[in-house]
N, C-alpha and C positions, 0 to 999 in steps of 0.2 A: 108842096108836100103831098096835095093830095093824089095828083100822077103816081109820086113814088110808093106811096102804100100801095094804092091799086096794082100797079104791076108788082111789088112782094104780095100779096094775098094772092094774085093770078099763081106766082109760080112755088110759091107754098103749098097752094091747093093742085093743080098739078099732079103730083108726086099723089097722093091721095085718092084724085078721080082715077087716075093710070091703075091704081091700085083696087081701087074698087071693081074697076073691066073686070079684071085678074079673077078676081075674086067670084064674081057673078057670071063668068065666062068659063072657070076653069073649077067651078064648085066643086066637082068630085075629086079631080086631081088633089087641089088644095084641102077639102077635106081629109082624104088618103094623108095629108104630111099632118094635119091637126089630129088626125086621130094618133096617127105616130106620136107625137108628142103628150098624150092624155088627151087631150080636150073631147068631153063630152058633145054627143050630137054633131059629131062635127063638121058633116055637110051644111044641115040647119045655121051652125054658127057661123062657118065659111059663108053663106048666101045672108046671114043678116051682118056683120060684118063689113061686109060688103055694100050693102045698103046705108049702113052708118056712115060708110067712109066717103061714099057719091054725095049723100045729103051733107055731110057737114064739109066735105072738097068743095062741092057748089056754091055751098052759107056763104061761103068763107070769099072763093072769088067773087060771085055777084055781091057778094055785101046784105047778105039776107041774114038779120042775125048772127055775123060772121062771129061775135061772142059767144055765141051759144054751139056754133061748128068748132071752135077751138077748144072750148071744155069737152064737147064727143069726142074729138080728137084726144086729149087727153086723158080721160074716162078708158079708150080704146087704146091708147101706145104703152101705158104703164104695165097693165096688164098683162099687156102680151109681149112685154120684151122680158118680161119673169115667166110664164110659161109657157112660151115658144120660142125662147133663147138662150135656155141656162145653162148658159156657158162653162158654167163651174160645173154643170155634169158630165160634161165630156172629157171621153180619156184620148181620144186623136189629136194630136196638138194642130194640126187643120182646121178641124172641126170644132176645135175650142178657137181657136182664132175665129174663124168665120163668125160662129154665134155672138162672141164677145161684142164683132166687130157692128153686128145688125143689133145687138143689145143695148149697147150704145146711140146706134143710130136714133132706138125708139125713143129711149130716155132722151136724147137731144132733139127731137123734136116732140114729145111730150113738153119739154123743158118751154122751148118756144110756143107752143100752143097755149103754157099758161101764160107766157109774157105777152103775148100777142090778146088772149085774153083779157087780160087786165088792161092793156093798152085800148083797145076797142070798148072798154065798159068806161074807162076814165075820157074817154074824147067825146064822146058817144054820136050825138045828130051834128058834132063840128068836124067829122069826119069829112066829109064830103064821097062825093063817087061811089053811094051805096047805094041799093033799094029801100033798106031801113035802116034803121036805127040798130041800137044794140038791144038785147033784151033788157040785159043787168045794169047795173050801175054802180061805178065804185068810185068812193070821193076820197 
């Protein structure tokens, strides 16, 4: 079992470091679309953003706290699938597809980052194949 968690947390987090490149690579781009959307400061936000997402991508494959990467994780997907996706604002029916479709994505891995959460604070140091432990603990 514990092979198999480690390659899921590897290719969970993944998708999150790739993401954070993006982010910390392509900061004014990306800012330019978060200001499009509202988001205050949005370079600033784009480069810490960014930095949430390497640190808790990281937590999460190395096993560093990987509970406490799945809560930033989710702290950071909820948010932003409600104000960089709202799909109910758009009148292009493309463009209401598309948002829907990344809207969803966030929420469903929001979804997983509190199951996986929870899952890593209930196993906690019988996990095996981490650097540490979890932080949390839920019985």
């Amino acid at each position: 079992m514990d092979v198999l968690v480690l390659i899921g947390r590897i290719l969970f987090a993944l998708l999150f470091v790739f993401s954070a490149v993006g982010h910390l690579t392509q900061s004014k781009a990306m800012g330019e679309y978060a200001a499009a959307k509202g988001i205050p400061a949005p370079v600033p936000a784009t480069v810490l953003s960014g930095l949430l997402l390497l640190a808790a991508g990281l937590g999460i494959a190395f096993g560093v706290w990987a509970d406490l990467g799945c809560l930033l994780l989710a702290v950071f997907l909820f948010p932003t699938a409600v104000l960089m996706h709202g799909f109910w604002k758009e009148s292009d029916p493309q463009t209401r597809q598309q948002e829907q479709i990344t809207f969803l994505k966030d929420v469903a891995l929001g979804g997983a980052a509190l199951a996986l959460l929870a899952f890593f604070s209930y196993v906690g140091h019988d996990l095996g194949l981490t650097l540490t432990g979890p932080l949390f603990h839920i019985s």
